[in-house]
N, C-alpha and C positions, 0 to 999 in steps of 0.2 A: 695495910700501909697506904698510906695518901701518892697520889700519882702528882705531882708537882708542875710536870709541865703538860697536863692536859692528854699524854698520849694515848689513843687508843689501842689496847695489845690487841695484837692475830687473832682473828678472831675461826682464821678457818685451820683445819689441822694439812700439814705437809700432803701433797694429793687429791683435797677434797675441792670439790670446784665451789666460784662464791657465787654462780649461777646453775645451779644445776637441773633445772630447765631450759637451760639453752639461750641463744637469743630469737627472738619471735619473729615468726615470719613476716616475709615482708608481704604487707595485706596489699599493695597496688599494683607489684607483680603480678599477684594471683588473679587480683578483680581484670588487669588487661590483659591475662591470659584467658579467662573466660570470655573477655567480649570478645576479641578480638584473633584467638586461636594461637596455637604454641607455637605457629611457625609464624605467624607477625611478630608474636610477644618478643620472638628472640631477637628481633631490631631494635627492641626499648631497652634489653637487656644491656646491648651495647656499645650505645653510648656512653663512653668512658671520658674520664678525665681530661686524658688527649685528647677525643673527637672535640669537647667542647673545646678546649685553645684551642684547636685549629678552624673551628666554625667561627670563634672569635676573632682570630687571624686574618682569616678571609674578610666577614665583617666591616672590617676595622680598613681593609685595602681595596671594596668592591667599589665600582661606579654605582650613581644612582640607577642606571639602567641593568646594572647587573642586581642591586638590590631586588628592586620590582620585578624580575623576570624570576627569583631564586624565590621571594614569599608567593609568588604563584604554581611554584613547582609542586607535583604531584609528594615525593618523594623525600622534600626537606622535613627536616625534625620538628618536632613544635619549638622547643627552646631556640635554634636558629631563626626562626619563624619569626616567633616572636620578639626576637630582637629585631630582628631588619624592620618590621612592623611599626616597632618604637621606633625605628631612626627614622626611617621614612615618614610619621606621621610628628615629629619633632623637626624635622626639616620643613614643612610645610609652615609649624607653627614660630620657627625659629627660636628654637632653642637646642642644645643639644647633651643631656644629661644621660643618655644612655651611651651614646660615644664616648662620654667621659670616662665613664664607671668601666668599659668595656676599655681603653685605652690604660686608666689605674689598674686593673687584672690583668693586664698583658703585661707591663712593664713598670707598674709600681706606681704608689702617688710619690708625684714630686712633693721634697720637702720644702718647706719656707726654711731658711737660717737667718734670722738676726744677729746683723754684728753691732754692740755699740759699744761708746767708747765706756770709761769711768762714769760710775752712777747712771749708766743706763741714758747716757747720753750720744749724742750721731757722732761718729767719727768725722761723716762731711757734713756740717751744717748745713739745709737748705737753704739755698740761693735766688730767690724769688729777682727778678731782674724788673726793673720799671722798662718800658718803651724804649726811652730815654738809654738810659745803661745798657739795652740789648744791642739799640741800633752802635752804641760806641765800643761796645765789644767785638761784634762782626766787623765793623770799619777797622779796628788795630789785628784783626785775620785778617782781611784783607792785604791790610798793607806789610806786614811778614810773610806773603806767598808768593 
């Protein structure tokens, strides 16, 4: 009988798993558990979720001088690390793209909303003013204040 809308039936029986190898270990735990010994490894281990907001957090609220003082610490993570690194060397070049992206993951990209009127037209027309018309517009504020 023709299958009409493409469905694929069950293909595993009630019980039987559809990995039944497991999922694979994870090979960078293991390699920084060899170089680096099971009682370091267990710091890589736990960095979570939260640690990073909250490294993001801080980040986002540090002076430059707390910047430079925290990527020279013994004890910061690399992924903190390396962000303060970007900011600090994007501050010098002035630009600031990793601020941004760290400020978007804390609290969202702001949307753009376009409002316009019918056919996609401005609700307020742009008002381009000559010299002329700006100086007679502040002169009639003035004189109603």
């Amino acid at each position: 009988m023709p299958n009409p809308n493409n469905i694929i039936p069950y293909q595993f029986k009630p019980g039987q798993s559809g990995n039944p190898k497991g999922r694979p270990p994870n090979t960078a735990k293991k390699a920084y558990e060899t170089v680096m010994g099971r009682t370091l490894a267990k710091k890589f281990y736990n960095l979570t979720n939260r640690d990073i907001d909250e490294w993001d957090e801080l980040i986002l609220s540090a002076s430059i001088t707390d910047l430079q003082a925290l990527v020279k610490a013994d004890n910061v993570p690399a992924y903190p690390r390396a962000m303060m690194m970007a900011i600090l060397t994007e501050m010098k070049n002035g630009t600031s793209r990793t601020i941004e992206k760290l400020r978007d993951r804390q609290h969202g990209k702001a949307i753009k909303h376009e409002i316009t009127g019918a056919n996609g037209t401005a609700l307020i027309p742009d008002n381009n003013l000559t010299p002329e018309q700006a100086r007679e517009f502040l002169k009639k504020l003035e004189e109603t204040v």
